[in-house]
C-alpha positions in Angstrom: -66.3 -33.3 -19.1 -64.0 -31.2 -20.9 -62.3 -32.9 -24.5 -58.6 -33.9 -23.9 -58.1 -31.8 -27.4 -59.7 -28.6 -25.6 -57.7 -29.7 -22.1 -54.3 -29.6 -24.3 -55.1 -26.4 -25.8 -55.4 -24.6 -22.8 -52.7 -26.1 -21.0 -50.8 -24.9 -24.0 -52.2 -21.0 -23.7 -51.8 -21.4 -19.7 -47.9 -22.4 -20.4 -47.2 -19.3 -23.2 -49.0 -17.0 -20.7 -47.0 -18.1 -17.4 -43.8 -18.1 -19.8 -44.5 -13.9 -21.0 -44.2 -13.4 -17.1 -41.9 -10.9 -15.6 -39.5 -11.8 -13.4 -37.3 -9.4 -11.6 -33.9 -9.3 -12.0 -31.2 -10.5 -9.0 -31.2 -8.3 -5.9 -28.8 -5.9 -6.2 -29.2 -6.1 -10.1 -30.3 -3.4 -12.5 -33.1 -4.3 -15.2 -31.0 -1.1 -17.3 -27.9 -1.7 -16.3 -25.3 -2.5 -19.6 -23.3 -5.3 -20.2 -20.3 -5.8 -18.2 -17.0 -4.8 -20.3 -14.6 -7.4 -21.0 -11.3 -7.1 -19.3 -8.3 -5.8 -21.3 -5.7 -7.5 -22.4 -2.9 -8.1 -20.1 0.8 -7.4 -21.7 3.1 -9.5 -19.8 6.3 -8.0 -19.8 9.8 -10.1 -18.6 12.3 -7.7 -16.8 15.5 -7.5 -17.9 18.0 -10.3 -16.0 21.5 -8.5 -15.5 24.1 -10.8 -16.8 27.2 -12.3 -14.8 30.2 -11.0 -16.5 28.3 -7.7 -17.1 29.0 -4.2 -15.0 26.0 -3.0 -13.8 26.2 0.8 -15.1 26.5 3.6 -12.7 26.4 7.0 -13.1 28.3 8.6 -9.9 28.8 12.1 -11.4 26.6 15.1 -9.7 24.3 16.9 -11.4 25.9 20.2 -10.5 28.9 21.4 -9.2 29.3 21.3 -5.4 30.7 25.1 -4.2 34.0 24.9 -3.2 35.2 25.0 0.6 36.1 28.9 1.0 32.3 29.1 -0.8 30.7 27.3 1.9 32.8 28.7 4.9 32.1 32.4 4.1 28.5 31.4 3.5 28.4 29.7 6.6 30.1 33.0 8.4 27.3 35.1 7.1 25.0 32.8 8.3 26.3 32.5 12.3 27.0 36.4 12.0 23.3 37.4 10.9 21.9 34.5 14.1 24.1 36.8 16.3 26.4 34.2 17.1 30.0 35.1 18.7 33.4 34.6 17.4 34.3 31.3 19.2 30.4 30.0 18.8 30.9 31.5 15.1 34.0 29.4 14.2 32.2 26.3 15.3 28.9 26.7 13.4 31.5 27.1 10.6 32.9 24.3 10.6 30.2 22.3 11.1 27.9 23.8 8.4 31.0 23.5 5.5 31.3 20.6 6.1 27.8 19.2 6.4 26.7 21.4 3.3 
């Protein structure tokens, strides 16, 4: 029969050797794979509440001039004249493109 002193001793060697085993890492896992990064830091920002009393500010000026009205008509003649447009059909494409431009 074995000693209980010599039974302990290789229980003990049986235990370091089973815990030097490898075991895989987790499916879909990489042995190499780094560290995962921390997350940054999230900046939390509170928008701007307009107040009651207080205009909200609007700037209704264009950002260039608009041509004037005899501009836009004669453009708008040259336009119908080089489509081959006649005088009556001319007039009317005018019109409508003065105003729409």
């Amino acid at each position: 029969m074995i000693p209980a002193c010599g039974l302990v001793a290789m229980l003990a060697v049986v235990d370091a050797v089973g815990a030097q085993q490898f075991y895989p890492p987790a499916p879909g896992a990489s042995q190499f794979a780094p560290p995962v990064p921390k997350p940054p830091d999230l900046k939390i920002t509170i928008p701007v509440v307009p107040k009651m009393d207080e205009l909200p500010n609007r700037n209704y000026v264009p950002t260039s001039p608009r041509p004037s009205f005899g501009e836009r008509t004669s453009r708008c003649l040259d336009a119908g004249a080089a489509a081959g447009l006649g005088p009556n059909q001319r007039a009317a494409f005018s019109r409508s493109c003065a105003l729409r431009d």
